[in-house]
N, C-alpha and C positions, 0 to 999 in steps of 0.2 A: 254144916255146909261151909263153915271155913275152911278147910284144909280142901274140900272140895273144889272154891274156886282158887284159893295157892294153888293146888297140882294143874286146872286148867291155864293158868296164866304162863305157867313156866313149862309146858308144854308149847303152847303157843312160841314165848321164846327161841327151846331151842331148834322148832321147824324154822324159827326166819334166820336164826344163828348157821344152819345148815345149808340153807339157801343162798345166802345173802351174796355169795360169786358166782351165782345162776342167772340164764336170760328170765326169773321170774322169782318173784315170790307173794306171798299173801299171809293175814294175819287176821281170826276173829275169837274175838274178846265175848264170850256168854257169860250169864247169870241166871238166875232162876226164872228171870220175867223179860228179858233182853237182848239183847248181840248188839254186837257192832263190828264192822269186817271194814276190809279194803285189800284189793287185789291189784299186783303192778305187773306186767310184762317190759322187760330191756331185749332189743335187737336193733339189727343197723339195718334200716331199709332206707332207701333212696328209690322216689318216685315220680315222673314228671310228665305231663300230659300235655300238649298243646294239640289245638282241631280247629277246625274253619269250614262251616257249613254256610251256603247260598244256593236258592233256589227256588223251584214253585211246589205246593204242596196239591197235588191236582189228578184227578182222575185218571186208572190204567184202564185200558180197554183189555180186556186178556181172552176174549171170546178165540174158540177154533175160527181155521178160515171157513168159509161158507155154510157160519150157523149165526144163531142172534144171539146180538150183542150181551158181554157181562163185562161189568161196571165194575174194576175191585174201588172200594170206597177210600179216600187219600186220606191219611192219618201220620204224624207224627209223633214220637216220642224219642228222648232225650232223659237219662237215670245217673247219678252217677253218689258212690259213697266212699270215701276217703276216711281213716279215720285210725288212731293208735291210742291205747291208753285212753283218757279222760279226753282226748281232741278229736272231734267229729267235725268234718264235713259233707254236705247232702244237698245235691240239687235235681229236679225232677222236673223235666217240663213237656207238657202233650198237646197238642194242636191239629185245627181241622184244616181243613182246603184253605190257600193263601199264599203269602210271598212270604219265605222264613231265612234270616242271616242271623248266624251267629259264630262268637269267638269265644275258646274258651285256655284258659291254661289254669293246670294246677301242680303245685310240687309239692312234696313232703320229705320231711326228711325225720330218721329217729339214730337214737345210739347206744350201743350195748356201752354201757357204764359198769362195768366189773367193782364196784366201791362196798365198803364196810360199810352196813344200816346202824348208824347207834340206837339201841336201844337200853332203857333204861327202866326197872320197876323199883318203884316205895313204897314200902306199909309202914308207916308210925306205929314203933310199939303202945299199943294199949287200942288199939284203931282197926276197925272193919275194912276200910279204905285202900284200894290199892290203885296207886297211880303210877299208870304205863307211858313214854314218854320214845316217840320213834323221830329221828332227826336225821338228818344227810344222805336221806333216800333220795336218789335222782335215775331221772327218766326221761331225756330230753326230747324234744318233740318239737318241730314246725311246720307250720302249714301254712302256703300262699295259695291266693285264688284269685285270678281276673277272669269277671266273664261280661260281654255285651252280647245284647240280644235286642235284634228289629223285627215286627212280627205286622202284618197287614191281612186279614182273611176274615171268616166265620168264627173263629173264636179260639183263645188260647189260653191255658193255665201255665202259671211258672210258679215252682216252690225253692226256697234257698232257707238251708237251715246251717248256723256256726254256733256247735258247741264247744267249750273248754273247762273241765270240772265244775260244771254244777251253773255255767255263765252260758248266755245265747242270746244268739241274734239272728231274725232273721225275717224272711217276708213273703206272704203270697200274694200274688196275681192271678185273679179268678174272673171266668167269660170276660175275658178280653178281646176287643175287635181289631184293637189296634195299639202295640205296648212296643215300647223302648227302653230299654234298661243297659245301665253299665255298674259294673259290681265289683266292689274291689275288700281282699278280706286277708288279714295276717292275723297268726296265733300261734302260741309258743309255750311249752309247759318244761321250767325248768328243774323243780326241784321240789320236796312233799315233807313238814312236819307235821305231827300232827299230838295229839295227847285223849288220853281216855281217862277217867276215873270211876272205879266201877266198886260196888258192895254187891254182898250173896245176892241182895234183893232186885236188883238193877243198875244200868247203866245211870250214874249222877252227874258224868259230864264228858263229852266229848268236843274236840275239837280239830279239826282240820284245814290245816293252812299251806296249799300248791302254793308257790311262787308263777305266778303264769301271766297273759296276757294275749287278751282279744281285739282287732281294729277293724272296724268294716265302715265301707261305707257303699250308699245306692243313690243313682240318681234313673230315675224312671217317671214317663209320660205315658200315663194311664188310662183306660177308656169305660172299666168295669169296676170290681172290687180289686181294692187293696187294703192289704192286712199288713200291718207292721208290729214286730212284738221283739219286746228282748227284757232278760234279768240279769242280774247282778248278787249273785247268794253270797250267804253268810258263813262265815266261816265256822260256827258252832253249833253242834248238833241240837236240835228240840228233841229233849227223849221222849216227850210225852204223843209226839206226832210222826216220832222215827224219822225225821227229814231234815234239810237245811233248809229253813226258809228262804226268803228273798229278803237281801234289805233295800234293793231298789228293782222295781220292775213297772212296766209300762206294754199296753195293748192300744191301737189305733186302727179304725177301720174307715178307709173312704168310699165312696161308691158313686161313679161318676168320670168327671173326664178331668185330669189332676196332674200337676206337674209336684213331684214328692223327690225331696233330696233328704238322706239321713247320712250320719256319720256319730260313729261309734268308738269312745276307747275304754275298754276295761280293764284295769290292771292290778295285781295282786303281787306284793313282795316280801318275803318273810326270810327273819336268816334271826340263826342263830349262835351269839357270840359269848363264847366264853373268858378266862384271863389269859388263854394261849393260841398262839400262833398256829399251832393246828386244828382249834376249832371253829377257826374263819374259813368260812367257806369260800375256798378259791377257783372253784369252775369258772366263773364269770367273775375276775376280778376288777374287770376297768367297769364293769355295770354298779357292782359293791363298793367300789373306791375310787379309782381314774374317773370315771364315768360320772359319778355325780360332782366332782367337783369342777368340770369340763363346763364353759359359757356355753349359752344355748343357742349362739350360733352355731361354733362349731359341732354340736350334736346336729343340728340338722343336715352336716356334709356324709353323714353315712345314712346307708341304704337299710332295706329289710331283709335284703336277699339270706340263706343259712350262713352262709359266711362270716356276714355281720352279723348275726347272733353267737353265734360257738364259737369265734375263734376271736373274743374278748373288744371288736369296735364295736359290737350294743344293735342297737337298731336305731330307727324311727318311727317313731309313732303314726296312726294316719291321723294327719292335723289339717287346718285349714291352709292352704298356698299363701306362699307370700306370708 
């Protein structure tokens, strides 16, 4: 089965070798008891929503003229799913009869990055072991989202989910009579290395490390249940469980009448430097260089908007005022 998995590895190869100036590519690594994949789409989309709902949520009369009366029942809902690559956003919300305001904006942005994937494979002569090594894939991706929402009636659910490879945060509001919430969320995926080391018999190590970064925060006055959850995963594979565990995660559930503020930063950075000047990853150099030697005043005078991420002022974290 040696030459078995040599011919699948360098198979693999030359499909991402063949790709690699494509809006896409993917790669999986099998053994006799195992796999390990990952799949990237590049395109340039630019997305941007803003809405402004006020009103009452209350019964239609829809009966013909001179018959009796039919009641259509007042129901709202509110869906919405954003999402590219490893960054998802998702919010859902449904309500009965009552007084309902809400605001929402959401923008995205991605971009076709036409760049060479280095890829690299080693087998130590005398050695079963072969180690696959993929670096300067990039796949850029942003995503903002404000939304507030004032709710008074019979009752109302609200769900807000933010994912970013393998990280989330997010919260429910369940039979609510009466909910207030304002919601604020930035996330960015800038760039993926990652490594595997695999024998005939299975995968012995994988690893994968996006450069990326999640920031949310909620403040909401609650009447029912509220669920609040988020993780923070690990960047190396459990072969034994197929998965990346969590190395921090948290679940909270209140139930009752509750004033709840959270805020969130989770961020992830990885680069890979060799002795040359071309192996510095220059996409975001003032983040890699200018940027961290910059006081931390002056980081706070830029914004999160795409601008300030891709076109090298960095962002802002969501931090406390002042």
């Amino acid at each position: 089965m040696k030459n078995g998995l040599l011919a699948l590895l360098l198979i693999v190869i030359i499909i991402l070798s063949s790709n690699a100036r494509a809006s896409y590519w993917g790669v999986n690594v099998e053994t006799n008891s195992s796999s390990w994949s990952i799949y990237r789409q590049n395109s340039n989309i630019s997305f941007d929503l803003s809405s402004s709902v006020k009103g009452n949520i209350s019964p239609i009369d829809i009966s013909p003229a001179k018959s009796r009366s039919r009641i259509l029942r007042p129901y709202q809902s509110y869906y919405s799913n954003v999402g590219n690559n490893d960054v998802r956003f998702k919010q859902r919300t449904s309500s009965l009869e009552g007084s309902y305001k809400s605001t929402d904006e959401i923008m995205m942005q991605s971009f076709l990055y036409l760049d060479d994937i280095s890829i690299s494979t080693v087998k130590p002569a005398g050695t079963d072991l072969f180690t696959i090594e993929y670096s300067g894939e990039k796949s850029p991706v942003i995503i903002k989202g404000n939304r507030t929402l004032a709710y008074f009636g019979q009752g109302i659910n609200d769900r807000d989910f933010e994912g970013n490879s393998g990280d989330f945060a997010g919260a429910n509001f369940l039979y609510n009579r009466e909910l207030t919430k304002e919601q604020k969320t930035v996330m960015w995926l800038q760039r993926m290395n990652a490594t595997v080391k695999a024998v005939d018999d299975g995968i012995v190590f994988a690893e994968f490390k996006p450069t990326k970064y999640l920031g949310y925060e909620i403040k909401a006055n609650t009447t029912g249940i509220a669920d609040l959850s988020y993780r923070f995963r690990d960047t190396e594979y459990n072969v034994k469980h197929r998965n990346y565990p969590e190395l921090i995660m948290g679940d909270e559930r209140y139930w009752g009448k509750y004033d709840l503020m959270r805020r969130i930063n989770m961020k992830s950075a990885f680069i890979v430097v060799n002795n040359t000047d071309d192996d510095i990853d220059s996409w975001l150099p003032c983040c890699y260089a200018g940027w961290k030697d910059m006081l931390h005043f002056e980081k706070e005078d830029f914004g999160t908007d795409a601008k300030g991420v891709f076109d090298c002022t960095c962002y802002k974290e969501i931090t406390t005022p002042g």
